[in-house]
C-alpha positions in Angstrom: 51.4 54.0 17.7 48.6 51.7 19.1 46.7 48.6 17.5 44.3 49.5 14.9 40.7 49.4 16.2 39.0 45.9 16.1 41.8 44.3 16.5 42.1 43.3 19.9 38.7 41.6 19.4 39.4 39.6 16.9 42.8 38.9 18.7 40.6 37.4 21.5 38.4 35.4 18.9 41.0 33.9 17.4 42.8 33.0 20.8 39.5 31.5 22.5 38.7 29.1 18.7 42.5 28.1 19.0 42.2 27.2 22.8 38.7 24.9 21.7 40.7 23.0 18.9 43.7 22.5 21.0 41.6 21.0 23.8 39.8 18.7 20.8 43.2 17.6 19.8 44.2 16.4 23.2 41.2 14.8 23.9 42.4 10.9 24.4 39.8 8.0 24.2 39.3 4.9 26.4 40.1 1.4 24.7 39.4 -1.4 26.5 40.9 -4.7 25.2 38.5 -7.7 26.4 40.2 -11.6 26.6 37.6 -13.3 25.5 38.4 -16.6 27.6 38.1 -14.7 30.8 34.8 -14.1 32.8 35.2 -11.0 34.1 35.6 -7.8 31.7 39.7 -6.2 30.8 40.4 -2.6 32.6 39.7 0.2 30.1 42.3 2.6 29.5 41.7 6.4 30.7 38.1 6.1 30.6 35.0 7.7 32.6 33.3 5.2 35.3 30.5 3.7 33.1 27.2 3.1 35.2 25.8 0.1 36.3 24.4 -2.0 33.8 20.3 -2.5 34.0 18.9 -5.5 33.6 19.0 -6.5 29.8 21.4 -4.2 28.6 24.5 -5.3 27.0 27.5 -5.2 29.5 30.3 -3.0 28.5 34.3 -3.0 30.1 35.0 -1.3 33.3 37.6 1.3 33.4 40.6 1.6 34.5 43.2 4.3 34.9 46.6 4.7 33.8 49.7 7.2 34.2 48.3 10.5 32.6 50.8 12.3 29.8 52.5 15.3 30.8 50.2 17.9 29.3 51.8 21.3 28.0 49.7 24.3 30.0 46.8 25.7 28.3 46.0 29.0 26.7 43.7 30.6 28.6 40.2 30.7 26.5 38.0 34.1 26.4 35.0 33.2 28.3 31.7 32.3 26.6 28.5 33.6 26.9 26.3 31.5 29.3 22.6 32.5 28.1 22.6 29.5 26.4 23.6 27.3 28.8 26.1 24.5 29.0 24.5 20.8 26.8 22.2 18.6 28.4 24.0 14.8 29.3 22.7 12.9 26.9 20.2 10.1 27.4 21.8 7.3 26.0 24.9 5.8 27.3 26.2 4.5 24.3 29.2 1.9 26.1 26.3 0.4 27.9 24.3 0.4 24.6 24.4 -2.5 22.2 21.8 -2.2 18.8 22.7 -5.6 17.6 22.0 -7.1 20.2 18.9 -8.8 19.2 18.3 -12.1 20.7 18.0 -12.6 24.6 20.7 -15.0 25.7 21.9 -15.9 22.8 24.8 -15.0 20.9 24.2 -12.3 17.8 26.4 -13.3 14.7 29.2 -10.8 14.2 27.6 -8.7 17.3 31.3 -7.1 19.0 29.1 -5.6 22.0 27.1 -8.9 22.8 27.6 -9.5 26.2 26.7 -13.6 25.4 29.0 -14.3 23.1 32.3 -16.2 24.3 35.7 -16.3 22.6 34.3 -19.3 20.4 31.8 -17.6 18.9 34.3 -14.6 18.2 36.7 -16.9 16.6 34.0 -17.4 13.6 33.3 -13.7 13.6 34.1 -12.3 9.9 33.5 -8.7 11.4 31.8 -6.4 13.7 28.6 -5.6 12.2 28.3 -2.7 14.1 31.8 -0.9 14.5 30.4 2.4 15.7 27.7 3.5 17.7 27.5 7.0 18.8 25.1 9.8 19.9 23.1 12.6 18.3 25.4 13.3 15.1 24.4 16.8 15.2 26.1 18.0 18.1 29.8 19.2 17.7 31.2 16.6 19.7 29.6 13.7 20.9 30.7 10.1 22.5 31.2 7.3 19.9 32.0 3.4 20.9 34.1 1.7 18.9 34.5 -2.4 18.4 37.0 -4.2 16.8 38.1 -7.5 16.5 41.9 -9.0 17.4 42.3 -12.3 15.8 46.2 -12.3 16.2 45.8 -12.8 20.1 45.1 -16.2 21.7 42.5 -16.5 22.4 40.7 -13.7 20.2 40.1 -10.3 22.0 38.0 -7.8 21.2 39.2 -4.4 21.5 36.5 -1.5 22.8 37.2 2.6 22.4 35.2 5.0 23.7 35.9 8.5 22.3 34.6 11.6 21.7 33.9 12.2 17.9 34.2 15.6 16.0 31.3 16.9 13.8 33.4 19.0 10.8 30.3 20.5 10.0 30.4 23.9 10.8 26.7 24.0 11.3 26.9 21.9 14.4 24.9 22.3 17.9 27.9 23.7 20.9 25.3 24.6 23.3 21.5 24.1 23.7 19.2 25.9 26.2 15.7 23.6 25.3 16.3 20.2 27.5 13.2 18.6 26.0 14.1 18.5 22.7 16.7 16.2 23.0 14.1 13.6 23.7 9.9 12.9 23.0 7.7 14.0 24.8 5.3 11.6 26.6 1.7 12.1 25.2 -0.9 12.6 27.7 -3.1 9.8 28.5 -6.6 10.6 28.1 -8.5 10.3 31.5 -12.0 10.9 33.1 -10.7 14.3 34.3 -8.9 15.6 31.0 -11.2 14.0 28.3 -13.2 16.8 27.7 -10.6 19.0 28.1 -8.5 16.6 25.2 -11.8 16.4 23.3 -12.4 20.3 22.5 -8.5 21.0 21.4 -8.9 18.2 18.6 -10.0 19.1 15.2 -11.7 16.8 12.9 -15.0 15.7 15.0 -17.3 17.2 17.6 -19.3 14.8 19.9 -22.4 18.0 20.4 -24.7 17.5 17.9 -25.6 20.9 18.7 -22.4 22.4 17.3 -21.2 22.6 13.7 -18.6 20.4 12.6 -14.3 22.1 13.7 -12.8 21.6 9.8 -11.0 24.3 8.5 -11.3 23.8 5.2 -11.4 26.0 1.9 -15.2 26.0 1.9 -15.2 28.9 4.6 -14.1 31.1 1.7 -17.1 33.3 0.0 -15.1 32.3 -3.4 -15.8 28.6 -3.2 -17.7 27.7 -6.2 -16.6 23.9 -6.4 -16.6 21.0 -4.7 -13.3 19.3 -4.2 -12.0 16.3 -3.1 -12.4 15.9 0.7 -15.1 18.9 1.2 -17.9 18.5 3.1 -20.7 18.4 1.1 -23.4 21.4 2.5 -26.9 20.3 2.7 -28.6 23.9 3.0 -28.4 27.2 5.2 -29.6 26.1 8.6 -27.1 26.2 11.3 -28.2 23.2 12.9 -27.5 20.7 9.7 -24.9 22.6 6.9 -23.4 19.4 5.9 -24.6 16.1 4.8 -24.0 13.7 8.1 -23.4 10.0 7.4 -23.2 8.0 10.9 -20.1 5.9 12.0 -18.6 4.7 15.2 -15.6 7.3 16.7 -14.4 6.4 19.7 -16.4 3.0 20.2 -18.9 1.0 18.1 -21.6 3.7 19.1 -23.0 5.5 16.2 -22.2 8.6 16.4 -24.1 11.5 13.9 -21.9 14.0 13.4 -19.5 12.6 10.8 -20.0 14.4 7.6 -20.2 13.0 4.0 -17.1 14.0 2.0 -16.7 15.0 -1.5 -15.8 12.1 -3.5 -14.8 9.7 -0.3 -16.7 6.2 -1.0 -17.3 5.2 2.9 -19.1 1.9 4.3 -19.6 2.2 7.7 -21.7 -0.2 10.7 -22.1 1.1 13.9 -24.4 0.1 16.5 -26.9 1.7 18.4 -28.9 1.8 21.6 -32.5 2.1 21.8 -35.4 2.0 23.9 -37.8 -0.3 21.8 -41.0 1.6 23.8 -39.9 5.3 22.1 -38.6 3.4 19.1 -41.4 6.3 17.1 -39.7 8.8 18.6 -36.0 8.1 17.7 -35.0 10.3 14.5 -32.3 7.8 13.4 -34.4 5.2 13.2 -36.8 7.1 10.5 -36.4 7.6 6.8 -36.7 11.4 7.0 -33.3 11.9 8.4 -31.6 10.3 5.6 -34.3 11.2 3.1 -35.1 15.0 4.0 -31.9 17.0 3.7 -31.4 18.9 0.5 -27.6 19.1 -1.1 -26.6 22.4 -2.4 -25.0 21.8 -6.2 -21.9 23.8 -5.2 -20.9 25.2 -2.3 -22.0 28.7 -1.9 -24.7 27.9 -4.6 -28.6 28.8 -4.1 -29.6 26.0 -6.5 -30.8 22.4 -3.6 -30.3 19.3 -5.2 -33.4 17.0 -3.8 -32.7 13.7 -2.1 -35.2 10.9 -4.1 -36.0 7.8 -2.5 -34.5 4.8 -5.3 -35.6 2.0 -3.8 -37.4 0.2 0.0 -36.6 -3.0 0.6 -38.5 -4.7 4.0 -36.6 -7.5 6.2 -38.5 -9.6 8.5 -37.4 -11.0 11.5 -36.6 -14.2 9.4 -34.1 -12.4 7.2 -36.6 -12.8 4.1 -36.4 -9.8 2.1 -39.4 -8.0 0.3 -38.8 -4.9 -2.0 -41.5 -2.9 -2.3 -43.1 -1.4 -5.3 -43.9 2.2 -4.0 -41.3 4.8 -2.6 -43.7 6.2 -0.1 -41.8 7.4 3.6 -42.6 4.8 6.1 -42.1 5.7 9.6 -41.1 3.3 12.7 -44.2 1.7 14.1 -44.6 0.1 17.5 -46.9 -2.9 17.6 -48.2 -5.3 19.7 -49.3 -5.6 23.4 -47.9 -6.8 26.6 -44.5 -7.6 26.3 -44.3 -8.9 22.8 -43.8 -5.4 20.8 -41.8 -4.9 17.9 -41.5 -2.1 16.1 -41.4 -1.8 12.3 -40.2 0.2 9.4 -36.8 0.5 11.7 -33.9 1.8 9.3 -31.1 -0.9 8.6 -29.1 0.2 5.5 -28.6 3.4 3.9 -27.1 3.5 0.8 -26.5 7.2 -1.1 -25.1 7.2 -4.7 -24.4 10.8 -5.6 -23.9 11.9 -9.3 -21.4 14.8 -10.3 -19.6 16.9 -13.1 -16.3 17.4 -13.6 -16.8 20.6 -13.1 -17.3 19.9 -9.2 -21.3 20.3 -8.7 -23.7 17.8 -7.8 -26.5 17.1 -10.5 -28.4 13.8 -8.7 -28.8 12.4 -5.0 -30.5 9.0 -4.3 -30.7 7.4 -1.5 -31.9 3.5 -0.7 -33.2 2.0 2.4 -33.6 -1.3 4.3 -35.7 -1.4 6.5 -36.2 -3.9 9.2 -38.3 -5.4 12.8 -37.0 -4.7 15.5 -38.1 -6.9 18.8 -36.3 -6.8 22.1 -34.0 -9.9 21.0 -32.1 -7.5 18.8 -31.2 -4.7 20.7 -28.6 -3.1 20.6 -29.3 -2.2 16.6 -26.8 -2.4 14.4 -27.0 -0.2 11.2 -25.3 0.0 7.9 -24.3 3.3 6.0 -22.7 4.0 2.3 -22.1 6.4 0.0 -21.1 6.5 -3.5 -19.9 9.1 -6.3 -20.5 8.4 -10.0 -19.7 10.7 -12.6 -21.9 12.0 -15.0 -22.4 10.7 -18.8 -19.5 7.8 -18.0 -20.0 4.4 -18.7 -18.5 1.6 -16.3 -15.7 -0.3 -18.1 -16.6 -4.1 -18.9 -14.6 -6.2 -18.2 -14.4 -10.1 -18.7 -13.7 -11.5 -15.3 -13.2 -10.1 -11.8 -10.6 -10.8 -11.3 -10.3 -14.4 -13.1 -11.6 -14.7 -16.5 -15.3 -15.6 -17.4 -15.6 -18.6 -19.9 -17.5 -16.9 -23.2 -16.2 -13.5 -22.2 -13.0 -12.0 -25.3 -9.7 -12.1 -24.3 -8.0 -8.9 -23.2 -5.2 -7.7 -25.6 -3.5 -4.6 -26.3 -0.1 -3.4 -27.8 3.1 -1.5 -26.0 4.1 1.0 -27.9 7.4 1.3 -26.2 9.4 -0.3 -23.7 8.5 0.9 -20.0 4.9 2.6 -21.2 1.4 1.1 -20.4 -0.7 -1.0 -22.4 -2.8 0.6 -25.6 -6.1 -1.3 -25.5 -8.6 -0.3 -28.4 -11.9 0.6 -26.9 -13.5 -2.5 -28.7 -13.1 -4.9 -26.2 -14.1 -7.5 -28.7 -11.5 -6.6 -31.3 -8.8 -7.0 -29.5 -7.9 -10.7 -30.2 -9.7 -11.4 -33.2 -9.1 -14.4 -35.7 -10.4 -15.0 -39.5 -13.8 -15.5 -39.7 -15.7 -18.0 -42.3 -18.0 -17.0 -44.6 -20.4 -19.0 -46.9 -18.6 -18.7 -50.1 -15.2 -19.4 -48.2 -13.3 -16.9 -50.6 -10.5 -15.3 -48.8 -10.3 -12.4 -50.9 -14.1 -12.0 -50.1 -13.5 -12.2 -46.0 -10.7 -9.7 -45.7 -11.7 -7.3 -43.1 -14.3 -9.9 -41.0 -13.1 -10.6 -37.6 -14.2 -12.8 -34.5 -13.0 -12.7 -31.2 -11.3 -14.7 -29.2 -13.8 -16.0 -26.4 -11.6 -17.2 -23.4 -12.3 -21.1 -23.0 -13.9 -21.9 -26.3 -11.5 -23.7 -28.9 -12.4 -22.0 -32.7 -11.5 -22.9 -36.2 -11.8 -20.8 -39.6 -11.1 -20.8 -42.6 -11.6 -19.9 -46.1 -10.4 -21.1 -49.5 -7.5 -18.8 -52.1 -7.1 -19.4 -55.8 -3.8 -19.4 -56.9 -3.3 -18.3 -60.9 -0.1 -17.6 -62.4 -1.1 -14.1 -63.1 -0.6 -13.2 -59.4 3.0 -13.2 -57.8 3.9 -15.6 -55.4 5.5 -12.6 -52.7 2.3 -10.4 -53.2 0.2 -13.3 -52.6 2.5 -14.6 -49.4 2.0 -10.7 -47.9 -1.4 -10.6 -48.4 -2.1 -14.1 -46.5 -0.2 -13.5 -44.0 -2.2 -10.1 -43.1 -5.4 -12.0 -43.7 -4.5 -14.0 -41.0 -3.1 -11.9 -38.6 -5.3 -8.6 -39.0 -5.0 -5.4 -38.8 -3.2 -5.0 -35.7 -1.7 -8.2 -34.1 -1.8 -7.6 -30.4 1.9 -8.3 -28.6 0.5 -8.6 -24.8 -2.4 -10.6 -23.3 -4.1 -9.4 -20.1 -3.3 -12.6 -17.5 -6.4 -11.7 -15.8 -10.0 -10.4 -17.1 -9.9 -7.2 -14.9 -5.8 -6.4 -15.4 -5.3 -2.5 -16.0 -3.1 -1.2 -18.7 -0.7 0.8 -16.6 0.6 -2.5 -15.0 2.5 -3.9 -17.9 4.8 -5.8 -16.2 1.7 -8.4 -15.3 0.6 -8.9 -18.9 1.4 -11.9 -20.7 3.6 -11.3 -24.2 2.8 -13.0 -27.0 5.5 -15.1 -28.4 5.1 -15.0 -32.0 6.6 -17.4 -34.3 7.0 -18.5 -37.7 7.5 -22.1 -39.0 8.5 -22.9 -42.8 10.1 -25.7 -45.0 12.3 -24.3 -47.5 12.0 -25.9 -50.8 14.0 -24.7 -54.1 12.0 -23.1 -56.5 9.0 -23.3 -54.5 6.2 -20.6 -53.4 6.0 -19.9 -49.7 2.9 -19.0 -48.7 1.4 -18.7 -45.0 -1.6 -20.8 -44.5 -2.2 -21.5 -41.2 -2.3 -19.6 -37.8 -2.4 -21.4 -34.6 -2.9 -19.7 -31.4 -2.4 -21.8 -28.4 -3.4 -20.1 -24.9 -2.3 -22.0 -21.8 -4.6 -21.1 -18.5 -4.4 -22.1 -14.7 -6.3 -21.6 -11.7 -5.3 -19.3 -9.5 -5.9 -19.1 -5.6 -8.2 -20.7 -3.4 -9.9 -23.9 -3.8 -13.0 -22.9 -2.7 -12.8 -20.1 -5.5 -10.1 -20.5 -8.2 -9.8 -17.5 -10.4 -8.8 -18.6 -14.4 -4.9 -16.9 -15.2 -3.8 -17.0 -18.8 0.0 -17.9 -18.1 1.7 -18.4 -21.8 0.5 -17.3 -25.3 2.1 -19.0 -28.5 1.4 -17.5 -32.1 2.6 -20.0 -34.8 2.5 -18.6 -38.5 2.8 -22.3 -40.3 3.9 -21.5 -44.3 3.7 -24.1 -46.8 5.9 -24.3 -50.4 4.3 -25.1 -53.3 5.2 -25.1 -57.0 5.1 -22.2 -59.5 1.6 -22.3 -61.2 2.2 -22.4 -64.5 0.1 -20.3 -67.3 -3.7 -21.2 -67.9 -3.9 -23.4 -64.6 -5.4 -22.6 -61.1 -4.8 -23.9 -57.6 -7.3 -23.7 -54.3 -5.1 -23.6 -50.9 -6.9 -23.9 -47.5 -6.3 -20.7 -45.5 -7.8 -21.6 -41.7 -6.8 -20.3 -37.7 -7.2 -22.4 -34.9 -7.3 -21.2 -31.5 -7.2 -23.9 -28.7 -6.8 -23.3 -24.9 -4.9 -25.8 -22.8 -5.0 -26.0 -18.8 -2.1 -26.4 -16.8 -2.9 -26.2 -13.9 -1.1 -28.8 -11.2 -3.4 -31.1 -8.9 -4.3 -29.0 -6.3 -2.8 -29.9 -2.8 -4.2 -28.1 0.5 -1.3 -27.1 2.0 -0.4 -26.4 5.8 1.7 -24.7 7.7 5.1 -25.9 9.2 5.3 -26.9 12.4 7.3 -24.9 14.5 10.7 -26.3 15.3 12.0 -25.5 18.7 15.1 -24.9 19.4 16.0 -25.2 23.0 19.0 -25.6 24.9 18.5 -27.6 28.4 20.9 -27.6 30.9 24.2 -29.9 30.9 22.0 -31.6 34.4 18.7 -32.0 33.0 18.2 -35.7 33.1 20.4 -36.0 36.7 20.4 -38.1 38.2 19.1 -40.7 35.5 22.2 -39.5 33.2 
């Protein structure tokens, strides 16, 4: 009866994978053992010939050979399919590679592979930082280098393997049959004879004004009914201008007019140009009509234009004086004079778009404002100036009260955190943030509750009013209702350090430390009448330009004892808050770099033959 079908197959699987693990067990690995005192390199130990070493790599042992083991015979393995191909030899030699090896001749602390280092410096080596360098881990078997250290031998040795490692993975690379990919591929070098060729394959700008601009973006689809962030904004139907084009320099400091205006990407942009001041009339980019005349579509496949309006004209002179002018009429470039003296005027400097939108994607308002200037033969090549801005509609611009220092006069940023690790919750008020009692002309307490002033950064404040104290009210009711007087309604915990700090970065903000100082006295009321907030500042950064910090913020609730007031007789106690601000800033000291020290090493004969 014969072998089941299938089996001899797998017999011959199972023969070949047994044959490849056999020859991975026998595989034996070169160690080299290196006496540090000696100048010239230990043999290895069964190893490959490595090859020369090139001029500031690390030098590695030479190998030697020994006896060879008696090896049992090998099963014969089951041939392999070649269509793949055998591996590529890999690129890096990695004996003859040494990745600590960081200074030029000089020894690397705990470096095995350094070739500069002697047996000295091994001898205060803790450890290798680098045991193990090896090839491209993916592969199924790879070489690895392996450095050790032998402190028991005198002097120290160091010992050097080179094996071959074992990837367990079973998704591992045997065979490859695409060379190239073991390595990068060398980018071409753009040339005289390619650049075009280079030029057309990129996507992203186009140097023919002729041609629309390559971006494959989601505008191309009929369905686009938005504007989103990065789209070119469209400007109207005709092929020869569909998007709004703001110049800027590509390849050189050349203005170059084909890069279009993006939606919601604030750009500032100077290029220069060349000009011929004798057709300086003719020259489009020098007139207010190209920057003035194109009309914005509101959405992107919308018929409704949104018109371009002229905001503002200001006129330079060839002093730098500056003239804005009271109309918004289009001026055109002018040639003047005679001879060789000519100038030409109304030549564009500055443009400067601001560009209103709704969330909703859509553009509502364009407006553009110009600079223009004279331009006389001193001053060519031009140089010109281009922005472009997006506000929202129906949003107000945050105030703040210093950018980025604080303003003296401006309230003191202040807000609560509700939890630990969350942002700061700042009331919309910026002037009710920090807040303090305010005085009132009848200086009753009771009468005040509720009026608040801020906290101006800079300006020391006092207030105060006046309580009655009867017998009728109770001394913990009256305490309680003090001490909210004083404090308000909500008692911020953290201070902004500077006056333009956002509330998401809570770790910058300055806490409040909040205190309360009392004199315990038996049979006595305690009562809260004073709060003193002290606010400690510095300057911060250059001297030229110091910015004010707030650095430390106390809160001291200061409670008094007084006696029980007894039936039919009244008591007035002083209620006031004082806010002062300290600076502590140190004398300010220009400092300077360090000299650099050098560190050289001259040769033992330097000074021969005067030493």
């Amino acid at each position: 009866m014969g072998p089941p079908p299938g089996l001899a197959p797998l017999l011959l699987v199972l023969q070949g994978c047994w044959a490849s693990m056999s020859a991975q067990d026998r595989a034996t690995s070169a160690v080299t053992t290196e006496d540090l005192s000696s100048t010239e390199p230990a043999p290895a130990i069964l190893g490959p010939s490595l090859s020369p070493r090139t001029p500031g790599a690390p030098r590695t042992p030479e190998a030697s050979r020994t006896p060879e083991v008696p090896r049992t015979p090998e099963v014969p393995r089951t041939p392999e399919p070649s269509a793949s191909g055998p591996r590529p030899t890999p690129v890096t030699d990695v004996a003859a590679l040494c990745v600590c090896d960081l200074s030029p001749a000089q020894c690397d602390v705990n470096c095995c592979c350094d070739p500069d280092c002697s047996s000295m410096d091994f001898s205060v080596f803790s450890a290798c930082s680098v045991p193990v360098v090896m090839g491209d881990s993916q592969f199924c078997t790879q070489k690895a280098a392996i450095y050790s250290l032998n402190f028991k031998a005198n002097p120290p040795e160091r010992v050097f393997k080179l094996i071959d490692q074992i990837n367990p993975s079973i998704f591992c690379i045997r065979v490859t049959n695409y060379k190239p990919a073991l390595s990068f591929i060398n980018p071409e070098v753009p040339d005289e004879n390619n650049f075009d060729r280079l030029m057309k394959t990129s996507t992203g700008f186009t140097l023919n004004a002729e041609s629309d601009v390559s971006f494959s973006t989601k505008l191309d689809a009929p369905s686009a009914t938005k504007y989103e962030y990065g789209a070119q904004l469209r400007t109207s139907n005709d092929s020869s201008a569909p998007f709004l084009r703001l110049p800027s320099p590509l390849m050189s400091s050349l203005c170059t007019d084909d890069n279009p205006a993006a939606f919601l990407v604030n750009q500032a942009v100077t290029c220069t140009r060349r000009m011929d001041l004798e057709q300086c009339e003719e020259i489009e980019a020098l007139s207010m009509a190209r920057y003035s005349s194109p009309t914005i579509l509101r959405a992107p496949n919308s018929g409704k234009k949104v018109f371009i309006t002229i905001q503002s004209i200001v006129i330079q002179s060839l002093n730098k004086t500056l003239t804005r002018l009271e109309h918004t009429d289009m001026l055109r470039p002018t040639l003047v004079g005679s001879g060789q003296e000519k100038i030409c005027i109304h030549v564009v400097f500055e443009v400067k778009y601001s560009l209103t939108y709704t969330e909703k994607g859509e553009i509502m308002k364009a407006a553009v404002s110009f600079l223009l200037g004279t331009v006389s033969s001193a001053v060519i090549p031009l140089q010109q100036k281009f922005e472009i801005h997006f506000t929202q509609q129906d949003t107000k611009p945050v105030p703040l009260s210093g950018n980025p220092g604080y303003v003296v006069g401006l309230p003191v940023a202040a807000g609560f955190q509700p939890q630990k690790g969350s942002g700061i919750i700042q009331t919309t008020n910026r002037y009710g943030q920090l807040t303090i009692l305010r005085s009132s002309a009848e200086q009753d307490c009771l009468a005040v509750e509720g009026t608040r002033i801020p906290v101006l950064f800079g300006y020391n404040m006092q207030s105060g009013c006046k309580l009655r104290l009867t017998s009728a009210l109770p001394c913990r009711l009256v305490a309680q209702k003090v001490k909210d007087l004083l404090k308000g309604q909500g008692f911020p915990d953290y201070v902004a350090p500077f006056g333009n700090s956002q509330a998401q970065d809570a770790l910058d903000w300055v806490p409040v430390h909040f205190a309360t100082l009392s004199s315990n006295v038996k049979d006595s009321c305690q009562l809260p009448v004073a709060l003193v907030i002290e606010v400690k500042w510095t300057k911060y950064g250059s001297l030229l330009n110091p910015q004010a910090r707030i650095v430390n913020v106390t809160a001291n609730l200061i409670s008094s004892s007084f006696p029980e007031t007894s039936a039919g007789n009244e008591r007035t106690v002083l209620i006031s808050t004082v806010v002062t601000f300290a600076a502590v800033s140190a004398p300010a000291e220009p400092g300077f770099r360090a000299r650099p020290a050098i560190n050289a090493r001259l040769p033992f004969n330097f000074f021969f033959p005067f030493a």
